[in-house]
SEKEKE-528622 format. One record per atom (N, C-alpha, C): residue number from 1; residue in three letters; atom name; x, y, z. Coordinates in steps of 0.001 Angstrom, whole numbers. Example, Ala and Ser with C-alpha at 12.3 -4.5 7.8 and 13.67 -1.06 7.14 Angstrom:
2
    nr   rest   atom         x         y         z
     1    ala      N     13190     -5690      7800
     1    ala     CA     12300     -4500      7800
     1    ala      C     13200     -3300      7800
     2    ser      N     12850     -2250      7080
     2    ser     CA     13670     -1060      7140
     2    ser      C     12900        30      7870
//
This chain:
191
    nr   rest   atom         x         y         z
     1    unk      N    -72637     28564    -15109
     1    unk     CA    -72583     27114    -15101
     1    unk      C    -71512     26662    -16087
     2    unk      N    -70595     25676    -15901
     2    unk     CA    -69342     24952    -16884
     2    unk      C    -70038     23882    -16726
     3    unk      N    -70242     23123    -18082
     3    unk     CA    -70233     22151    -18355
     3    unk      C    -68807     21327    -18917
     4    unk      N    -68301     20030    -18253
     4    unk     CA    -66909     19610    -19035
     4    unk      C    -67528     18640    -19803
     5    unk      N    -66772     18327    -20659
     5    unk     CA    -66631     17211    -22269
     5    unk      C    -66213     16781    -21809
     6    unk      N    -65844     15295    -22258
     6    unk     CA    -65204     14237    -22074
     6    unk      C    -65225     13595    -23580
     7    unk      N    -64062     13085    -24040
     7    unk     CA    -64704     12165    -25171
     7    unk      C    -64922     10007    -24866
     8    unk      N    -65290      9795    -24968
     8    unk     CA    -65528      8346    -24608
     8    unk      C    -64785      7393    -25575
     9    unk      N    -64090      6296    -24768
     9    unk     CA    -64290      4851    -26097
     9    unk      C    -64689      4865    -27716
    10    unk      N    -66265      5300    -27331
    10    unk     CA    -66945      5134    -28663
    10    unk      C    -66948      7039    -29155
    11    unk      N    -66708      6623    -30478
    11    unk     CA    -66053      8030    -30883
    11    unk      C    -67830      8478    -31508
    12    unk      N    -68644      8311    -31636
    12    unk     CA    -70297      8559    -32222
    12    unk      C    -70773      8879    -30290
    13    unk      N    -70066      8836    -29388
    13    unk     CA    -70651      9672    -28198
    13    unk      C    -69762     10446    -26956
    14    unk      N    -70305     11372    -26816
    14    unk     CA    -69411     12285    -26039
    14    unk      C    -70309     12449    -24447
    15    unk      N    -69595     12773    -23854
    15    unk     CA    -69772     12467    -22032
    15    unk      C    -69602     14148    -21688
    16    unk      N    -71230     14202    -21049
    16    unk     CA    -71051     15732    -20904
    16    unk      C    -71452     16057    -18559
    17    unk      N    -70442     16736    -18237
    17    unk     CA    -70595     16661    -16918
    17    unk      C    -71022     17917    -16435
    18    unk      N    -72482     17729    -16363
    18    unk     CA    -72681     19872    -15968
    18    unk      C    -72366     20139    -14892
    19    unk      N    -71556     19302    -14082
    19    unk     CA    -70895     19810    -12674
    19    unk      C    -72321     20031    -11088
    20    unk      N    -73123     18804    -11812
    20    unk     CA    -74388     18952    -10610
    20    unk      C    -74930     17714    -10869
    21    unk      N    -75788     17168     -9764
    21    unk     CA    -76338     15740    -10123
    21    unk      C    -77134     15804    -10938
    22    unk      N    -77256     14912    -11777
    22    unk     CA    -78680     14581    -13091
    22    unk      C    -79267     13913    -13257
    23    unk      N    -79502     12459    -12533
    23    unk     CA    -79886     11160    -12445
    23    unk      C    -80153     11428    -10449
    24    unk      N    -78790     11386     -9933
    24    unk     CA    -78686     10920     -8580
    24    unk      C    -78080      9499     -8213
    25    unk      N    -79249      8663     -8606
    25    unk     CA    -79143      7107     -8240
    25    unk      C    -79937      6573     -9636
    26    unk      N    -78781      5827    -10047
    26    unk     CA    -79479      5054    -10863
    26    unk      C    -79361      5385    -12605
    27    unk      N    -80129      4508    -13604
    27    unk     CA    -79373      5539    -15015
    27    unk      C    -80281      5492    -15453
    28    unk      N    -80624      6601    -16933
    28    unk     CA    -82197      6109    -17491
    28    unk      C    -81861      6727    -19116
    29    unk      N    -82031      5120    -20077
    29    unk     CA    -81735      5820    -21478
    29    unk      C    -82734      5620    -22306
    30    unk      N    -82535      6612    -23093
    30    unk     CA    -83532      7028    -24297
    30    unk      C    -83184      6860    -25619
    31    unk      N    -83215      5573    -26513
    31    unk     CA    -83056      5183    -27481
    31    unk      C    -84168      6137    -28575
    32    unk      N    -84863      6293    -28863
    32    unk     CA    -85958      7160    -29933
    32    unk      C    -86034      8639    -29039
    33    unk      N    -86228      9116    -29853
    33    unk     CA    -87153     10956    -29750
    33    unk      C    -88379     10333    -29026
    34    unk      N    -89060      9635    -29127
    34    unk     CA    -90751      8982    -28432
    34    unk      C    -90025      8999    -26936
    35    unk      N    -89102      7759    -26918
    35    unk     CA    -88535      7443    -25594
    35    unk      C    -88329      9216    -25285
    36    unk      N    -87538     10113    -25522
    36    unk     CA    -87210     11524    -25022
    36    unk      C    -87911     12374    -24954
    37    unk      N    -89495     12298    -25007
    37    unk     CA    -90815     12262    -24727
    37    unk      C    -90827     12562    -23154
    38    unk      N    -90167     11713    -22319
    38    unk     CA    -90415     11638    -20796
    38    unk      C    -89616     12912    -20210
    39    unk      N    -88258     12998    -20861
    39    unk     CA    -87597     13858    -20416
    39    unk      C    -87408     15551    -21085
    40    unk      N    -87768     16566    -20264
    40    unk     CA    -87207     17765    -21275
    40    unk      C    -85996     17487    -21274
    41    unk      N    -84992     17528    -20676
    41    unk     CA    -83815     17784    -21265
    41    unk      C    -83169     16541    -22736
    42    unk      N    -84097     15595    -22913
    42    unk     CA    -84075     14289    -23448
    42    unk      C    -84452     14994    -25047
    43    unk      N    -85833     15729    -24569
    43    unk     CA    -86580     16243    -26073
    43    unk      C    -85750     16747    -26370
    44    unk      N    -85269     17760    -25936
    44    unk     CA    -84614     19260    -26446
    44    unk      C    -83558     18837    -27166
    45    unk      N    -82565     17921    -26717
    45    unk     CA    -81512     17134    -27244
    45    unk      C    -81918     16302    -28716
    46    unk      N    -82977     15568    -28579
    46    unk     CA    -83617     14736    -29674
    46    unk      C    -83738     16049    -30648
    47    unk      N    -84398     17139    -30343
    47    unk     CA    -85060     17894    -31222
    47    unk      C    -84035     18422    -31854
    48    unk      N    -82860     18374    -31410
    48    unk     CA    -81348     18949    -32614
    48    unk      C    -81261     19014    -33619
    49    unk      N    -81823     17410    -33700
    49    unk     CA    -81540     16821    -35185
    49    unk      C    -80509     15451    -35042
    50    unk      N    -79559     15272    -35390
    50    unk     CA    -78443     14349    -35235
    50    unk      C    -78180     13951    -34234
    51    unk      N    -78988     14061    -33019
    51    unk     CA    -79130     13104    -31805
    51    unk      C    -80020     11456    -32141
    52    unk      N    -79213     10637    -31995
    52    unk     CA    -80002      9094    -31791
    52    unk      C    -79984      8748    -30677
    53    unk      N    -79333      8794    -29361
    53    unk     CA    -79473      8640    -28213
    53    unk      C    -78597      9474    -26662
    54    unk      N    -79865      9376    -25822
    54    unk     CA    -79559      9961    -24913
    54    unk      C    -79520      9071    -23301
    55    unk      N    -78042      8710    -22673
    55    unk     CA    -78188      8457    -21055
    55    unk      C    -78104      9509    -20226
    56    unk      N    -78906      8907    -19409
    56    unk     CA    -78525      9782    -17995
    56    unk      C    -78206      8915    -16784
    57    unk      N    -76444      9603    -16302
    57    unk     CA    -76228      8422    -15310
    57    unk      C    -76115      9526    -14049
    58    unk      N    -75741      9157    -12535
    58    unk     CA    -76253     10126    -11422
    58    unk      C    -75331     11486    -11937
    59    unk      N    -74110     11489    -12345
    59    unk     CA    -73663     12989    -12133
    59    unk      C    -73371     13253    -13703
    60    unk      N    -73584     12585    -14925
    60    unk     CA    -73098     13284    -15985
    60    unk      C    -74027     12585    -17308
    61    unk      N    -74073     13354    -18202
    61    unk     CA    -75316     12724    -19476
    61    unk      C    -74112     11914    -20863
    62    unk      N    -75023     11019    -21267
    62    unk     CA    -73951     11361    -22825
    62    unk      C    -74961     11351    -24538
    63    unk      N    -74244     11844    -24926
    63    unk     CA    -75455     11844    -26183
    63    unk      C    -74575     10983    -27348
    64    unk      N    -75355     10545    -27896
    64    unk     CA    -74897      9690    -29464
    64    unk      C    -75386     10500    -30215
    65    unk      N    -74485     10744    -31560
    65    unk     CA    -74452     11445    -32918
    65    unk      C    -74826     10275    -33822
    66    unk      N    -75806     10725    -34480
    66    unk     CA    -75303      9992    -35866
    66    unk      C    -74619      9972    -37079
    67    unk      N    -74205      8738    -37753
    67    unk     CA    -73137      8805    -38253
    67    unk      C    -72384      9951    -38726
    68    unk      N    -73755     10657    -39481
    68    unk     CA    -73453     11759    -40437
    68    unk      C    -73013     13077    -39912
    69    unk      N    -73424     13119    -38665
    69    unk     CA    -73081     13968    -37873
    69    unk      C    -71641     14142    -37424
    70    unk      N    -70978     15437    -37417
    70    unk     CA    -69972     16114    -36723
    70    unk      C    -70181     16963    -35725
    71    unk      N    -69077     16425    -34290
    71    unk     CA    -68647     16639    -33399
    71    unk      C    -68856     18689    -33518
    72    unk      N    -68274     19050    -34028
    72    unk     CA    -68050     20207    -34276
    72    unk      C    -68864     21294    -34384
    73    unk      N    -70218     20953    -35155
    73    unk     CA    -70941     21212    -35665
    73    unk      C    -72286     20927    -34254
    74    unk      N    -72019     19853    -33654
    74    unk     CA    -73564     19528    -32797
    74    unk      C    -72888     19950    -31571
    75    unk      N    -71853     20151    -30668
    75    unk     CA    -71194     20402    -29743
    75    unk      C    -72003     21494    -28837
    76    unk      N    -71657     22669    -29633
    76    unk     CA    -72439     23765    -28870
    76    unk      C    -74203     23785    -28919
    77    unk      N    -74876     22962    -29977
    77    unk     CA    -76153     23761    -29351
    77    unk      C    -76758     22297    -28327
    78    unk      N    -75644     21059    -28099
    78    unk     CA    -75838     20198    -27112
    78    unk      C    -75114     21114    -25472
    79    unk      N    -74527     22113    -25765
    79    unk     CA    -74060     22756    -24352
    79    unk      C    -75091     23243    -23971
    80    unk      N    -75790     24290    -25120
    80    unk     CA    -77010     25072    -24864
    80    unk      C    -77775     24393    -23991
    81    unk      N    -78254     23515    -24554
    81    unk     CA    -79478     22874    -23848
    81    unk      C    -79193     21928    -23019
    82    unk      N    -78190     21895    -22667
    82    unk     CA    -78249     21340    -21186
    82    unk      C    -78052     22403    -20247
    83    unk      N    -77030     23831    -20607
    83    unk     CA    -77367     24702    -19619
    83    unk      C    -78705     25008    -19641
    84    unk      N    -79263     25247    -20732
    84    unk     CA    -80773     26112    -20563
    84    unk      C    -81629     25370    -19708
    85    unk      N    -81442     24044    -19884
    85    unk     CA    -81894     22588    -19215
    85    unk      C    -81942     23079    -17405
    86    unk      N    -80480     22913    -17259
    86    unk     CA    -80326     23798    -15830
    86    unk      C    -80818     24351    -15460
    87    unk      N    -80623     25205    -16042
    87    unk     CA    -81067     26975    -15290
    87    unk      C    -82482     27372    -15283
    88    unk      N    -83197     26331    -16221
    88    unk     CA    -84626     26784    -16590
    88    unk      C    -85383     26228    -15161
    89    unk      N    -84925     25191    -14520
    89    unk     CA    -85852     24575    -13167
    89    unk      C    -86819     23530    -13726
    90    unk      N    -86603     23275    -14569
    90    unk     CA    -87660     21956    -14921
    90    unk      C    -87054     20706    -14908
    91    unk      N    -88264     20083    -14489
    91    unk     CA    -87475     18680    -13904
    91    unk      C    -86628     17598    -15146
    92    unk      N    -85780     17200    -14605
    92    unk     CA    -85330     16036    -15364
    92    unk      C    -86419     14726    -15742
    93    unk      N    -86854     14518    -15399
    93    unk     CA    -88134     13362    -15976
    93    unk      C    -89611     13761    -15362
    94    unk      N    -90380     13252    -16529
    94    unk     CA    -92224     13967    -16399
    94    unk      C    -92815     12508    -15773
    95    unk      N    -92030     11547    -15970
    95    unk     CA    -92621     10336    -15311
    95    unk      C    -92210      9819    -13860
    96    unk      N    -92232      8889    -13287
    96    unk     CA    -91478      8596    -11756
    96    unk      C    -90859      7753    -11766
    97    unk      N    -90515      7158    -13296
    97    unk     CA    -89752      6052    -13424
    97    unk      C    -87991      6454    -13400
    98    unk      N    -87370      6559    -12710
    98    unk     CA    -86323      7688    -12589
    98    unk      C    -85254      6372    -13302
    99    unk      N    -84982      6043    -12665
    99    unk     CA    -83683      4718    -12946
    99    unk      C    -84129      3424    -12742
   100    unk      N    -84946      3217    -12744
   100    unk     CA    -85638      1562    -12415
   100    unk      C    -86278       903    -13392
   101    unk      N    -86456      -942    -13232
   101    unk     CA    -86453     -1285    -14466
   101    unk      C    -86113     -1783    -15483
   102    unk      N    -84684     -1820    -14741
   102    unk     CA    -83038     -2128    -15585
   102    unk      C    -82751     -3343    -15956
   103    unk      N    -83015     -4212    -14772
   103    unk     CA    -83083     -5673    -14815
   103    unk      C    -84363     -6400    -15081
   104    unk      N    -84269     -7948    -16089
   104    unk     CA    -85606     -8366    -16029
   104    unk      C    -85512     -9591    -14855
   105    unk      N    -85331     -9148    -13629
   105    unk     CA    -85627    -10747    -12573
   105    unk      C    -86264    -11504    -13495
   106    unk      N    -85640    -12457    -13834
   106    unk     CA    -86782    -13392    -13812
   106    unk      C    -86811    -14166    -11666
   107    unk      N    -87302    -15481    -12000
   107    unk     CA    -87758    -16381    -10516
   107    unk      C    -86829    -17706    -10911
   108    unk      N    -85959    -16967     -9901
   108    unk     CA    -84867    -18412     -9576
   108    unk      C    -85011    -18835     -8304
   109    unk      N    -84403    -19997     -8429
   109    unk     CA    -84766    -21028     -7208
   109    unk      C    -83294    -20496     -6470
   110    unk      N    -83861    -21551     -4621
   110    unk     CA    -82709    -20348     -4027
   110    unk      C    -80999    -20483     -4164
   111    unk      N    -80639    -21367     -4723
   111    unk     CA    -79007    -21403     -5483
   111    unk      C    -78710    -20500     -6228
   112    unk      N    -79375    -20090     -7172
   112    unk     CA    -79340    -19561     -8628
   112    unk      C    -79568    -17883     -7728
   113    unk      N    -80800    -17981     -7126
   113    unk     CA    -80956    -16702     -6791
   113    unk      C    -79934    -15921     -5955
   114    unk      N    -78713    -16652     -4997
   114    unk     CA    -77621    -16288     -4556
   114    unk      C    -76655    -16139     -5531
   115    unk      N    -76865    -16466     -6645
   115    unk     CA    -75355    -16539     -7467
   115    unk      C    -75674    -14819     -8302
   116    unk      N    -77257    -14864     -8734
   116    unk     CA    -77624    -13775     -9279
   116    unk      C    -76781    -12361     -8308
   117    unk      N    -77568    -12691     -7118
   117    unk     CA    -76893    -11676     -6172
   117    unk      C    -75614    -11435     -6189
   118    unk      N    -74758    -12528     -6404
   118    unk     CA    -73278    -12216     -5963
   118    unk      C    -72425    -11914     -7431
   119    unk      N    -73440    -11894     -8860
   119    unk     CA    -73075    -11197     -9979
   119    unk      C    -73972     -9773     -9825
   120    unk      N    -74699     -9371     -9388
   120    unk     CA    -75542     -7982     -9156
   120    unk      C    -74527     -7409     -8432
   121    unk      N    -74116     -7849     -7375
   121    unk     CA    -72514     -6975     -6281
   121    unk      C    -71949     -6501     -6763
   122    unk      N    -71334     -7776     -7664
   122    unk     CA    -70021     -7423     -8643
   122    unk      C    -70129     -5826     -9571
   123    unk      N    -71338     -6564    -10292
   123    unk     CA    -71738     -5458    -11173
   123    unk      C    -71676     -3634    -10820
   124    unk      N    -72374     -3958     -9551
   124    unk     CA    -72480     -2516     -8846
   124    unk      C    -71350     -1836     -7880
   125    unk      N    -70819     -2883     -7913
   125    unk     CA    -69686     -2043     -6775
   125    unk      C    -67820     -2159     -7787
   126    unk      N    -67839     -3314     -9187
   126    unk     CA    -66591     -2874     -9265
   126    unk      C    -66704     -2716    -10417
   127    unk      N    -68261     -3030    -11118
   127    unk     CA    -67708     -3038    -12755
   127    unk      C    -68586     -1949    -13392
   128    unk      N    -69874     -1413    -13035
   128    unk     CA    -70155      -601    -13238
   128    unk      C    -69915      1007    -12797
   129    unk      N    -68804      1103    -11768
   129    unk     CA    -68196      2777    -11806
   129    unk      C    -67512      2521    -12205
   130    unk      N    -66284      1540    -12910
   130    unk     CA    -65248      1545    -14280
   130    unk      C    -66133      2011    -15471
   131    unk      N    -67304      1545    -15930
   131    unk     CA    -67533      1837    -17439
   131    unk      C    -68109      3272    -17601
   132    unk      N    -68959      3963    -16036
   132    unk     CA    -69751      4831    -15862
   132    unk      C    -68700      6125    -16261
   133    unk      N    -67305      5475    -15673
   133    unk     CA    -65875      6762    -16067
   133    unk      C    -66348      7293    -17870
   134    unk      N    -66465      5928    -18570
   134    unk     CA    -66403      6391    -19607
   134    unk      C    -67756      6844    -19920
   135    unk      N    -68720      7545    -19366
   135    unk     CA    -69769      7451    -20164
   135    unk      C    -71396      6378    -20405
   136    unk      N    -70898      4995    -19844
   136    unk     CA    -71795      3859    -20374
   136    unk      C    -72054      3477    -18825
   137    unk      N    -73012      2087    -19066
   137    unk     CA    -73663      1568    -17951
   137    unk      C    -73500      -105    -18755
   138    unk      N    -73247      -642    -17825
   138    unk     CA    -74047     -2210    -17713
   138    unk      C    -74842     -2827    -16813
   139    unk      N    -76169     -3382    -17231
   139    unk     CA    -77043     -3436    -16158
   139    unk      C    -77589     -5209    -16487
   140    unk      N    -77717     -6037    -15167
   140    unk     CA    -78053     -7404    -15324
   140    unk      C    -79511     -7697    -16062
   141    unk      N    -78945     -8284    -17334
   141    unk     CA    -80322     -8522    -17612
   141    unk      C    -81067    -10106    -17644
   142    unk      N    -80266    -11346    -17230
   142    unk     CA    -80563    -12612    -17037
   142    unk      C    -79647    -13187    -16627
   143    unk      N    -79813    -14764    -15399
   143    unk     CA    -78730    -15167    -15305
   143    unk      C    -79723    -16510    -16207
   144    unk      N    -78719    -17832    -16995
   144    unk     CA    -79134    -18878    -17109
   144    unk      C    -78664    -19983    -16507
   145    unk      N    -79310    -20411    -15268
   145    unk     CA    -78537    -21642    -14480
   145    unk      C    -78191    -22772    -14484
   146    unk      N    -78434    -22865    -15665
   146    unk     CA    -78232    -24681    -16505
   146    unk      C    -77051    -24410    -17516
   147    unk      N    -76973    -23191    -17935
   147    unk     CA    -75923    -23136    -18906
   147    unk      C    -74471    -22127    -18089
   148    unk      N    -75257    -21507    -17090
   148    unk     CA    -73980    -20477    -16353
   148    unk      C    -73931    -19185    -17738
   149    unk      N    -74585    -19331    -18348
   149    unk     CA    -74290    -17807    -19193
   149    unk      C    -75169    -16646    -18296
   150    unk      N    -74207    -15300    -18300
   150    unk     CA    -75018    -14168    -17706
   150    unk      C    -75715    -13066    -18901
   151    unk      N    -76564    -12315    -19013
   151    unk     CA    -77213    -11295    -20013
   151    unk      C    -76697    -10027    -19582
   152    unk      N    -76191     -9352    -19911
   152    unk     CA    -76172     -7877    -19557
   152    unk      C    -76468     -7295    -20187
   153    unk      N    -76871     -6098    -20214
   153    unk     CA    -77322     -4798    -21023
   153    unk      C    -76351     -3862    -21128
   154    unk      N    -76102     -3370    -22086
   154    unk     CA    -74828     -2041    -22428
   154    unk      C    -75658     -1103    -23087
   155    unk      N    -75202       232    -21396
   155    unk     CA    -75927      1111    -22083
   155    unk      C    -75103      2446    -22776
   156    unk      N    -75615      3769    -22973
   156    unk     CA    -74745      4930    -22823
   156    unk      C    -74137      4697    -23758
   157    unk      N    -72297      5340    -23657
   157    unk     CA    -71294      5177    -24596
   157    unk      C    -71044      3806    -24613
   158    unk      N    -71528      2937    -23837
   158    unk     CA    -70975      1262    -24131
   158    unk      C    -71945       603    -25105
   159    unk      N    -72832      1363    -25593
   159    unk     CA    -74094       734    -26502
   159    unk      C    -74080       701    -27723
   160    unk      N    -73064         8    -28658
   160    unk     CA    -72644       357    -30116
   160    unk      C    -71153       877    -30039
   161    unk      N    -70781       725    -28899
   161    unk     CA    -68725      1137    -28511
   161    unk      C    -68389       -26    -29481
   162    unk      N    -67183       371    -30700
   162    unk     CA    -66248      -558    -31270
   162    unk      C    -65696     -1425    -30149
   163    unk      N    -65566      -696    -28642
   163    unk     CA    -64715     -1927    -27785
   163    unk      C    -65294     -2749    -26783
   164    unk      N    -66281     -2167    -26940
   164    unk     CA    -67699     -2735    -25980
   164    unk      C    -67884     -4666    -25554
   165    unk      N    -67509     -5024    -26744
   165    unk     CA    -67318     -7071    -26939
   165    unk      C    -65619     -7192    -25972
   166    unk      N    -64955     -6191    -26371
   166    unk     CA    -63981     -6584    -25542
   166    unk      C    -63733     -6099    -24228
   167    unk      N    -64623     -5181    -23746
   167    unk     CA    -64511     -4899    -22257
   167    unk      C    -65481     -6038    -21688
   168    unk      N    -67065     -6567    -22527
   168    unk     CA    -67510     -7579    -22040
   168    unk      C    -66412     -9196    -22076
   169    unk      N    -65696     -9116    -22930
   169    unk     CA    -65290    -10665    -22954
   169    unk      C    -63989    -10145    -21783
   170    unk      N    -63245     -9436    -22132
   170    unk     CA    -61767     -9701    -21184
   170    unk      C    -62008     -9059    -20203
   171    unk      N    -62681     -8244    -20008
   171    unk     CA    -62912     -7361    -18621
   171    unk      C    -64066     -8177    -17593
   172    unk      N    -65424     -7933    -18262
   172    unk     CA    -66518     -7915    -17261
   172    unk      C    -66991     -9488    -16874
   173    unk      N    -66426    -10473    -18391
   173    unk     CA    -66435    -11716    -18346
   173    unk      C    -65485    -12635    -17535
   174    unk      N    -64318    -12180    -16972
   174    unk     CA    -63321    -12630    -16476
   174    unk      C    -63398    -12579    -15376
   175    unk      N    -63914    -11030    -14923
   175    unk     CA    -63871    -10892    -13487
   175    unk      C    -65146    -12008    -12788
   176    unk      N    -66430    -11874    -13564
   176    unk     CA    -67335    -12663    -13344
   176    unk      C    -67141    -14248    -12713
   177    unk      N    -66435    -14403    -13702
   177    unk     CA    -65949    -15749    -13783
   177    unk      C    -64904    -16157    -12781
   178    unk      N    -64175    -14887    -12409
   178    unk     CA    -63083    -15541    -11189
   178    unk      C    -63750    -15529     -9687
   179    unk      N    -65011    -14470     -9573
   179    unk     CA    -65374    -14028     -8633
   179    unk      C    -66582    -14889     -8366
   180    unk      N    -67475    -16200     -9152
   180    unk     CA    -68533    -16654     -9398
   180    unk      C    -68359    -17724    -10297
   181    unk      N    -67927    -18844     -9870
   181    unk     CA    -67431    -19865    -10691
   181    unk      C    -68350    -20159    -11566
   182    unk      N    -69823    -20216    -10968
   182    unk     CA    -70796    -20893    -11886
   182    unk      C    -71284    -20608    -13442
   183    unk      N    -70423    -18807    -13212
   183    unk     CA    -70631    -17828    -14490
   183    unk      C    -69654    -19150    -15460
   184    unk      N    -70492    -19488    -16849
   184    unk     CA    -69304    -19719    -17544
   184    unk      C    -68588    -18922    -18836
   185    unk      N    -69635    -17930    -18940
   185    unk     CA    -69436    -17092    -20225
   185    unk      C    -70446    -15689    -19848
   186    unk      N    -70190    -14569    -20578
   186    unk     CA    -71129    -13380    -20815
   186    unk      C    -71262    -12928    -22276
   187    unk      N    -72688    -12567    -22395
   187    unk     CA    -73410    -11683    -23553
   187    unk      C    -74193    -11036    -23285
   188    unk      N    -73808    -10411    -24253
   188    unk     CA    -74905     -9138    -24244
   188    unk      C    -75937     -8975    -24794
   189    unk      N    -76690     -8417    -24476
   189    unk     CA    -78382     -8594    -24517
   189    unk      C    -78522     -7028    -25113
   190    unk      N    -79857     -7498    -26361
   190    unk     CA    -79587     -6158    -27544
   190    unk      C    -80691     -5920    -27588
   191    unk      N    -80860     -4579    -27748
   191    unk     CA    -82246     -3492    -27949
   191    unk      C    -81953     -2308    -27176
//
């Protein structure tokens, strides 16, 4: 089995591709060791030591270091255990919550609820396989229809990225906005 590296945007996470699906459809992240509870390959990673977080998007994982942590030093026994992860046959998640979840719908009336839709499109078909290249996810987390502000969630390498405010303001905010007039601004939504 080859696993490839990638390094990401955010230099505290690296993008690892074991060359097989790992998710499938959909992404699922693990902020705490508790959260990496659901997943073996999630624990095993947590249990390193200098792991603070773990995504999983359909074909590749990424892990966050903390600060104190070097690249150098956590590299190989994060290869380990994702091959051992592999090869061992145990499933990627103990729960059935695979990738779902992502968004909080709220109940919009039916204007609002078409505009939601036609920022959910966007999201999924041009702006989320740009960020997924690097590593991260953005997932809808509110629209507000009186003010036109949208919520998103940044996950993965986009979750604490130094450039993360500026792929949301000039990138994901712009396109929004040319493609969905009613959008008048985007933020991001934290936890």
């Amino acid at each position: 089995m080859f696993i490839q590296t990638e390094t990401t945007p955010n230099p505290e996470v690296l993008k690892f591709l074991p060359g097989r699906e790992v998710l499938g459809e959909g992404a699922r992240e693990f902020r705490t060791a508790e959260e990496g509870d659901a997943s073996p390959l999630a624990k095993a990673l947590f249990d390193l030591g200098d792991v603070t977080r773990v995504f999983f998007g359909p074909d590749f994982l990424t892990v966050t270091k903390g600060e104190d942590a070097q690249w150098p030093h956590l590299k190989a026994p994060i290869l380990a255990a994702i091959m051992d992860h592999f090869t061992s046959g145990r499933p990627l998640l103990l729960d059935a919550e695979a990738g779902g979840g992502h968004d909080e719908d709220g109940v919009y009336d039916e204007e609002a609820s078409q505009i939601v839709a036609e920022i959910k499109e966007l999201l999924d078909t041009r702006i989320r396989p740009a960020v997924a290249q690097d590593g991260g996810d953005i997932v809808f987390s509110r629209f507000e229809p009186q003010t036109g502000v949208v919520w998103l969630h940044m996950r993965g390498a986009c979750s604490g990225c130094p450039s993360s405010s500026a792929t949301l303001k000039s990138g994901v905010e712009n396109m929004l906005k040319h493609y969905v007039p009613e959008v008048t601004r985007v933020e991001q939504t934290l936890g």
